[in-house]
VMD Tcl script that draws the C-alpha trace (Angstrom):
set ca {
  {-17.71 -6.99 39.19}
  {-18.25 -8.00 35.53}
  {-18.51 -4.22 34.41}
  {-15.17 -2.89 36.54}
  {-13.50 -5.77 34.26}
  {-14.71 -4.75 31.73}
  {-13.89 -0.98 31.79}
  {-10.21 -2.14 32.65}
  {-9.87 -4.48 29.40}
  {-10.42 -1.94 26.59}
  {-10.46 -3.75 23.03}
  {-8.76 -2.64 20.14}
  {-10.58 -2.01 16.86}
  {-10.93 -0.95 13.29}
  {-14.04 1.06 12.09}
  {-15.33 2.67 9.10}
  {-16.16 2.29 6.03}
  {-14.01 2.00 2.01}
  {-14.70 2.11 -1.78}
  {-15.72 -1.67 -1.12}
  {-18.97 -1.39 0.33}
  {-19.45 2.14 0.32}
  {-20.15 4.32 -2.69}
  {-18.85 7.97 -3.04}
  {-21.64 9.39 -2.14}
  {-22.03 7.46 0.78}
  {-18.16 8.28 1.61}
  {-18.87 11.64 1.25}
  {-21.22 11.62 4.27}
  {-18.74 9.97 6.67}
  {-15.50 11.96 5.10}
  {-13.68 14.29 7.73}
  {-11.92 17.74 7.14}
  {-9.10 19.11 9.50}
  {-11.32 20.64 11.68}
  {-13.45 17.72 11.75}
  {-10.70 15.68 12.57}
  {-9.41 17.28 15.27}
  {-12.98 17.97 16.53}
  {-13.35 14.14 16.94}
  {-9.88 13.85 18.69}
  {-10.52 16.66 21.06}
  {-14.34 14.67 21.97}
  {-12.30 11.55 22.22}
  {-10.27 12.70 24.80}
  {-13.06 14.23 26.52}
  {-14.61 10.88 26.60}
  {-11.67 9.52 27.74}
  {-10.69 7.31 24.88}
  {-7.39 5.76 25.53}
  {-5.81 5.57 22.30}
  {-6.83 6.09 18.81}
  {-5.73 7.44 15.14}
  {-8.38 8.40 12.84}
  {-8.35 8.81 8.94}
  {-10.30 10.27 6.11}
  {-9.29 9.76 2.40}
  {-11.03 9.57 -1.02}
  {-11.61 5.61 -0.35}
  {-12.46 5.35 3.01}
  {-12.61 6.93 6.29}
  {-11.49 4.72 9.59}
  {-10.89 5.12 13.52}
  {-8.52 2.76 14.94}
  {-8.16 2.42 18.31}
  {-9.20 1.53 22.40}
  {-12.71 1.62 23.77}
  {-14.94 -0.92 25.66}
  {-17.51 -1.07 22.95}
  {-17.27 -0.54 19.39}
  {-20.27 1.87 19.57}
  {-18.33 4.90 21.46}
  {-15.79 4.88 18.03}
  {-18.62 5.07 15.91}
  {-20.29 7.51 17.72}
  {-17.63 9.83 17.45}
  {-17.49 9.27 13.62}
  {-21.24 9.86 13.39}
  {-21.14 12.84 15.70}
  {-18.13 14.55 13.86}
  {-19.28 13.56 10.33}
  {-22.55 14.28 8.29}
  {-23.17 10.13 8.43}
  {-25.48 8.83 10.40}
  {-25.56 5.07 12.60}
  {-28.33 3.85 10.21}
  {-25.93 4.64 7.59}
  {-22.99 3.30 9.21}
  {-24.92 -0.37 9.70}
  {-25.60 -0.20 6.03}
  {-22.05 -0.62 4.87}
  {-19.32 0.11 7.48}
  {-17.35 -2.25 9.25}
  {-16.38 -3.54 12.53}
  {-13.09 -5.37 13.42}
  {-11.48 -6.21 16.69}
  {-8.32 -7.43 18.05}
  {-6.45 -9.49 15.84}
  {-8.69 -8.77 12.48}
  {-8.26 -5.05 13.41}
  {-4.62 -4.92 13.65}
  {-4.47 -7.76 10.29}
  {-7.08 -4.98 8.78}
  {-4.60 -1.71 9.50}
  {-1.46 -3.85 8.15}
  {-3.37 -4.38 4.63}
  {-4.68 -0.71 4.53}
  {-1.14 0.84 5.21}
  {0.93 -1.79 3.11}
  {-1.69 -1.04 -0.37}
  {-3.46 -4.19 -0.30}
  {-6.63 -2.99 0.36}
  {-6.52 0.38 -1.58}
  {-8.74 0.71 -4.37}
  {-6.05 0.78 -6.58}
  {-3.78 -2.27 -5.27}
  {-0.17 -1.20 -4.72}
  {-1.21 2.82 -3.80}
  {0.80 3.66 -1.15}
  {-0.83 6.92 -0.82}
  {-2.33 5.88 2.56}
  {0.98 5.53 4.52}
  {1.80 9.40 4.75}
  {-1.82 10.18 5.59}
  {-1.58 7.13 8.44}
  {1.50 8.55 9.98}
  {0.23 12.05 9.72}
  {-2.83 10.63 11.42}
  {-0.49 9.48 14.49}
  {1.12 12.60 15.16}
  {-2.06 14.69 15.03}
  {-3.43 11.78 18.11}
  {0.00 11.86 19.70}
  {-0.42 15.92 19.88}
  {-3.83 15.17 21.54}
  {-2.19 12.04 23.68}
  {-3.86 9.64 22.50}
  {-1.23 7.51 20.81}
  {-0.56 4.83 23.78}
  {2.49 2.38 23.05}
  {0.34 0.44 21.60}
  {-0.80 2.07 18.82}
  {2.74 3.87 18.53}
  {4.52 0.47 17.83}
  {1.58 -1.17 15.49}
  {1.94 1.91 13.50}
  {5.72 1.98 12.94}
  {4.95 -2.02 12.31}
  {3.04 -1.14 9.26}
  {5.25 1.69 8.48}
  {7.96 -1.02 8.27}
  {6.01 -3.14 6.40}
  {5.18 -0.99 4.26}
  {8.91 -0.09 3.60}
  {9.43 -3.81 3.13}
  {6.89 -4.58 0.52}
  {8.13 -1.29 -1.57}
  {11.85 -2.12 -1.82}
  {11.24 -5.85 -1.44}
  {8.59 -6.26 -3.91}
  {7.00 -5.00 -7.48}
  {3.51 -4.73 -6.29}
  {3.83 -0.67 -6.74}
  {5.58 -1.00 -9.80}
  {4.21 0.80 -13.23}
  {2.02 4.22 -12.70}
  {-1.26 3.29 -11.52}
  {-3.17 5.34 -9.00}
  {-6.04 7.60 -9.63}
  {-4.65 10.71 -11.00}
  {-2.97 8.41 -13.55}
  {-6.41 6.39 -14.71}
  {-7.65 9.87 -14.91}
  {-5.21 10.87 -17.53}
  {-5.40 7.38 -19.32}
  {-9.55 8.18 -19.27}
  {-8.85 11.67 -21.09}
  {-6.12 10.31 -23.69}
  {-8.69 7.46 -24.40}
  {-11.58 9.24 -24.94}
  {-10.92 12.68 -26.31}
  {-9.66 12.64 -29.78}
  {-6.83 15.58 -30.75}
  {-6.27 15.65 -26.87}
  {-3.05 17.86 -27.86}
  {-5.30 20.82 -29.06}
  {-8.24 20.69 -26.75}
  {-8.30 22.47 -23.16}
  {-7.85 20.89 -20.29}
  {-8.93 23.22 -16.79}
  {-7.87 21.31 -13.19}
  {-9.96 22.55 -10.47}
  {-8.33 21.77 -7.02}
  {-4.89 21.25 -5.84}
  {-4.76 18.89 -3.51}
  {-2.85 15.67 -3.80}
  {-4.70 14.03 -6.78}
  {-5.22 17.59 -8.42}
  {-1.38 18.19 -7.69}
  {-0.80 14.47 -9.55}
  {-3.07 14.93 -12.59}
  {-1.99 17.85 -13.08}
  {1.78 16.82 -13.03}
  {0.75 13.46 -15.41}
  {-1.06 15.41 -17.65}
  {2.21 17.78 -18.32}
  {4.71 14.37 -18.49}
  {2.42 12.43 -21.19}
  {0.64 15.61 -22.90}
  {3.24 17.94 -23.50}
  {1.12 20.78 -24.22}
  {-0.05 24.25 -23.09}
  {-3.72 24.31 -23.34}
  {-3.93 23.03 -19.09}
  {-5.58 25.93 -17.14}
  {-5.32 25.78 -12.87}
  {-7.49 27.44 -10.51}
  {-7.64 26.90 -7.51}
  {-9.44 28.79 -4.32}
  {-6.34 29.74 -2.90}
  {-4.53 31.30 -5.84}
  {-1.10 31.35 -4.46}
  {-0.32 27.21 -3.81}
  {-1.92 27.15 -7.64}
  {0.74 29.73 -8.30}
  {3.55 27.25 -6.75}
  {2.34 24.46 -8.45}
  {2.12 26.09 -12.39}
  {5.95 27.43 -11.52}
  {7.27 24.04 -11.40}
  {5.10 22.56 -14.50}
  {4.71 25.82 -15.98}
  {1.04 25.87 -17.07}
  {-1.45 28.88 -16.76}
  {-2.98 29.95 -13.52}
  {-6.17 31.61 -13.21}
  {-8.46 33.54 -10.42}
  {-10.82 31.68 -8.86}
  {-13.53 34.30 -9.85}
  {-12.82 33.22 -13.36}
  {-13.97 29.64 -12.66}
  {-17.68 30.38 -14.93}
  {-15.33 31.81 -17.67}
  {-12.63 28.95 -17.68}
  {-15.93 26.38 -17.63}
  {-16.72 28.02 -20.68}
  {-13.43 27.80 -22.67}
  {-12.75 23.99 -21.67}
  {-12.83 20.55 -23.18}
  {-11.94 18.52 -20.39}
  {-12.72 19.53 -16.17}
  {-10.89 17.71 -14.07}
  {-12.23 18.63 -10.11}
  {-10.16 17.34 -7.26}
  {-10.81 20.20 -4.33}
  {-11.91 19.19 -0.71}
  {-15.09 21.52 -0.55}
  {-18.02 19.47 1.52}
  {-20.26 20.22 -0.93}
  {-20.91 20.60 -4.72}
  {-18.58 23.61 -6.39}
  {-19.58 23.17 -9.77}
  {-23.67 22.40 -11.28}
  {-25.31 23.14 -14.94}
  {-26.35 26.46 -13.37}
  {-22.62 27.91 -13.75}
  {-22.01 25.71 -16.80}
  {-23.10 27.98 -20.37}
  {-22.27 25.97 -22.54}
  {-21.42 26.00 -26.16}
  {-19.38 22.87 -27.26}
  {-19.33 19.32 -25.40}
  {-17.58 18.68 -21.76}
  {-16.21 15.71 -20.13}
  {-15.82 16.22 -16.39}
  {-14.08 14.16 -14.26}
  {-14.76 14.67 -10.26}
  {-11.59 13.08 -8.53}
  {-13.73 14.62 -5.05}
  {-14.87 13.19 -2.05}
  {-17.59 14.36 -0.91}
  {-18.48 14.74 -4.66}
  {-17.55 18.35 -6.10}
  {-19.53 18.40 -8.96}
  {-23.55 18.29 -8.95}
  {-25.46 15.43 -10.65}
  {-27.47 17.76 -12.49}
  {-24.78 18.60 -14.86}
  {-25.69 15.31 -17.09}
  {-28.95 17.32 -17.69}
  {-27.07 19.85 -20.50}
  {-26.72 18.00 -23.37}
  {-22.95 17.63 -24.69}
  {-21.72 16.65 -21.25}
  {-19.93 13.33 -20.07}
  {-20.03 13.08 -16.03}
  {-17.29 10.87 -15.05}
  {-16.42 10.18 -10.94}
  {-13.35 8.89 -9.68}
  {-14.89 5.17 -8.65}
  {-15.25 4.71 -12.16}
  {-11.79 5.47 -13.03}
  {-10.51 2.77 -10.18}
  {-12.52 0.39 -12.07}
  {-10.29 0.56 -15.18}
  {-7.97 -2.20 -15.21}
  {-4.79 -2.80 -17.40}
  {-1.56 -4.65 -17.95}
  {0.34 -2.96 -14.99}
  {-2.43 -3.40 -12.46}
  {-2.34 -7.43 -13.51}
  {1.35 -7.16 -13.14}
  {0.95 -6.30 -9.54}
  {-1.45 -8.97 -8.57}
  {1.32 -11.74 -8.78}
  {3.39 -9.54 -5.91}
  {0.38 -10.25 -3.66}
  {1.95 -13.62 -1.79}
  {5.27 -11.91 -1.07}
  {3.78 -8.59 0.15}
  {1.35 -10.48 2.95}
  {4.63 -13.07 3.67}
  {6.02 -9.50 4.24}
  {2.96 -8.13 6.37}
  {2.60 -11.88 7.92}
  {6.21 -11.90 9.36}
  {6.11 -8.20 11.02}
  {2.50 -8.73 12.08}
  {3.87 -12.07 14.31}
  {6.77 -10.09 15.67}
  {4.22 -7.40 17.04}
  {1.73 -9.94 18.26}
  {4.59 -11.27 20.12}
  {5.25 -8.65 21.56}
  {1.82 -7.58 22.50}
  {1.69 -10.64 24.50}
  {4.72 -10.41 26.44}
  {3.59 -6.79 27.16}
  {0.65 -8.18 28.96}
  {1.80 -10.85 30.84}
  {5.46 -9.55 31.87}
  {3.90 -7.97 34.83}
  {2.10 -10.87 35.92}
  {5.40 -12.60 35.84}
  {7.30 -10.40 37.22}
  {4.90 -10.33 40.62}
  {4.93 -13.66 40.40}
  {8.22 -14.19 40.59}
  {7.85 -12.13 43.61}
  {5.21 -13.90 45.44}
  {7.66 -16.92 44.79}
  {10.56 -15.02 46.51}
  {8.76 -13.84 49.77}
  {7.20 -17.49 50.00}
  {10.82 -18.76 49.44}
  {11.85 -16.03 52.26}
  {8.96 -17.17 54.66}
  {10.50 -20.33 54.35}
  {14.25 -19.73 54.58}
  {13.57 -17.90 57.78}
  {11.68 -20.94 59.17}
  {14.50 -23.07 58.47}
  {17.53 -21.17 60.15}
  {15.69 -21.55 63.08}
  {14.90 -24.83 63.41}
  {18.19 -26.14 61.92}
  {21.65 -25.37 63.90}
  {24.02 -25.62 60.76}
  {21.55 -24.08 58.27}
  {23.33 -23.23 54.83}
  {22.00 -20.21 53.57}
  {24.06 -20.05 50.36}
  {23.35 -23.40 48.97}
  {19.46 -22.99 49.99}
  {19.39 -19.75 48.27}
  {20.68 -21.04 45.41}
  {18.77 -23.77 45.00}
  {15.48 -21.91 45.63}
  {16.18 -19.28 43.70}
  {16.72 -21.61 40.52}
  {13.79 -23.51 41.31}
  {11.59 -20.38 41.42}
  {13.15 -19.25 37.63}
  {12.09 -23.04 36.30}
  {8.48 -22.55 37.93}
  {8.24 -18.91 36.46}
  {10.08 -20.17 32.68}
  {6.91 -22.70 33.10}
  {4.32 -19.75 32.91}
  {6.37 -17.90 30.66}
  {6.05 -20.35 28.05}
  {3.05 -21.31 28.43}
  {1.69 -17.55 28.09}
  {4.01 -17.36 25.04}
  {2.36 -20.02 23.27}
  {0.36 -19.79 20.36}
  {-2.78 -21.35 21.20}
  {-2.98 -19.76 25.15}
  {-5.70 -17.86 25.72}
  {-3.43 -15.14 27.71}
  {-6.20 -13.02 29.07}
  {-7.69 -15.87 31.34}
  {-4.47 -17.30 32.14}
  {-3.60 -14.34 33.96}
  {-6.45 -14.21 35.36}
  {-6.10 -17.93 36.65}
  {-2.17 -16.90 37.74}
  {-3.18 -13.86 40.05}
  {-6.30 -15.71 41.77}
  {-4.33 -18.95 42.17}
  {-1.71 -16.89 43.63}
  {-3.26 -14.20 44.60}
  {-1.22 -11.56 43.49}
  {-2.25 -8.17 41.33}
  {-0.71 -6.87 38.57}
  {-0.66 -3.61 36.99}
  {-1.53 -5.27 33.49}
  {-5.23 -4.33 32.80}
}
mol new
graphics top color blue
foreach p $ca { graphics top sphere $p radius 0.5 }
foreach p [lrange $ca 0 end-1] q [lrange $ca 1 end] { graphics top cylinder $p $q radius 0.2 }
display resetview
């Protein structure tokens, strides 16, 4: 009996692992491509996983969603992922219920991003939904805590400075160069990668550099082609990448390869290097701090760095979780009248065909029986009596889940609500 309960009561968590606990290399391990990705989603449905969105950034990689033990989500991460359980236990996390959803609010609203006030994670969140809605596995659930956070999110931008000021990776990246490379303006500067953070370096190097020495290649030549239109720097062939190594002063690598592009063999070197790997899994091999002349420099460093904006943005930290704290209660709400409605509802109709036992009793036995005034009368008794358990399952401190469990056997009635 205790195990068919159980398999109808499916508990929602958060797990994974962040930048908090986790270093990159350790992130690298659990970090999912596309085809991982939907690999996991496509085993998830085979294991018949309810409900669940999954996602993989620089800073963390996460599965949120449905299962009867927390152990068939992290299975599917280990299984889809080159992280192992041992691993996991070493510095990943597990959340359920009310710390899960609390957890998914700060994630998507920039609280918990390794740079506070990135909103980076939102897009990637509600891309994350539509790729598990594709695979249906998005219940109602999941679809309305998501467009919760999404809201939140919203909320805390326009309602709140905690974003204010440039401050995300990308930018620390181009504050690291300008600090630490004298006569930036004449040196080279060769981006490797154009995904999001190469896209954004790239574009914050052109807006506070204002020079011509930045070189782009990129695997795929043609979205480096799109990108050097709009800021107008160089572009080069990927088969150039040894040559370009060469010619630089500064490397910045953001691409999403799973495993090191760039190590001292390709580097021949002639004149000191500063490379800055904004990759996860890391792109560039330790062994390049072996040549002498180059300065090794990952993006968990560059999070580190800490100025006047990022202080700014601390005091916005009480109004952004009033923010999160107000829609969180309005979904909570509403989870619980989405559980016990049912059980309400077939109360209320137990009530009526007791009431109807009754009535029918009654004509009979009385001669002058009237059947408007008794039905009346009943009928507002029976909304008092079912008001009663309404409120009480609406409260605060009810433990819902064994009240309606105590409802149906006390009135022996099943619901629909497991």
């Amino acid at each position: 009996m205790e195990n068919n309960s159980f398999a109808k009561h499916p508990t929602f968590y958060a797990i994974g692992l962040s930048y908090k606990k986790a270093d990159a290399e350790m992130r690298g391990k659990f970090s999912l491509d596309e085809n991982a990705k939907k690999n996991l989603l496509h085993q998830a449905k085979r294991d018949k996983i309810e409900s669940l969105v999954v996602t993989s950034t620089c800073n963390r990689t996460e599965i949120y969603g449905f299962a009867q033990h927390p152990f068939q989500l992290i299975k599917l991460l280990c299984e889809n992922s080159q992280g192992t359980v041992e691993d996991f236990q070493k510095v990943a996390f597990v959340y359920k219920n009310h710390e899960a959803i609390t957890h998914l609010f700060r994630v998507g609203t920039g609280l918990d991003s390794q740079i506070l006030g990135d909103f980076e994670i939102i897009s990637q969140l509600k891309t994350a939904f539509v790729q598990s809605k594709n695979h249906q596995l998005a219940n109602t659930f999941l679809e309305r805590l998501v467009n919760a956070v999404i809201q939140a999110n919203k909320k805390i931008k326009t309602e709140t400075e905690i974003s204010s000021g440039a401050t995300s990776v990308s930018f620390a990246a181009v504050q690291y160069i300008f600090k630490n490379v004298k006569d930036i303006s004449s040196k080279n500067i060769l981006l490797f990668g154009t995904g999001k953070i190469g896209r954004n370096t790239c574009e914050n190097l052109v807006k506070h550099s204002k020079h011509e020495q930045i070189t782009l290649i990129n695997r795929t030549k043609d979205k480096a082609e799109k990108i050097a239109k709009k800021l107008n720097v160089i572009v080069k062939d990927y088969s150039d990448l040894q040559l370009e190594l060469q010619k630089a002063d500064v490397v910045v690598v953001a691409t999403g390869a799973q495993n090191p592009t760039i190590d001292k063999a390709i580097l021949n070197l002639k004149k000191p290097l500063l490379i800055l790997d904004l990759s996860i899994p890391k792109n560039v091999h330790e062994n390049v701090k072996d040549i002498s002349g180059v300065s090794l420099v990952h993006m968990d460093q560059l999070a580190q760095m800490t100025d006047e904006t990022l202080e700014n943005r601390k005091k916005h930290i009480p109004a952004a979780e009033a923010i999160i704290e107000e829609i969180k209660e309005e979904f909570i709400a509403w989870t619980k009248q989405r559980k016990f409605a049912p059980t309400i509802h077939a109360l209320k109709a137990k009530l009526n065909a007791i009431k109807e036992g009754e009535l029918n009793v009654q004509r009979k036995k009385i001669a002058n029986f009237d059947e408007e005034q008794a039905e009346l009368i009943s009928a507002r008794i029976i909304q008092k009596i079912t008001n009663h358990f309404a409120n009480h399952l609406k409260d605060d401190e009810t433990m819902v889940d064994e009240s309606i469990e105590w409802i149906e056997k006390v009135f022996q009635i099943e619901t629909l609500t497991k």
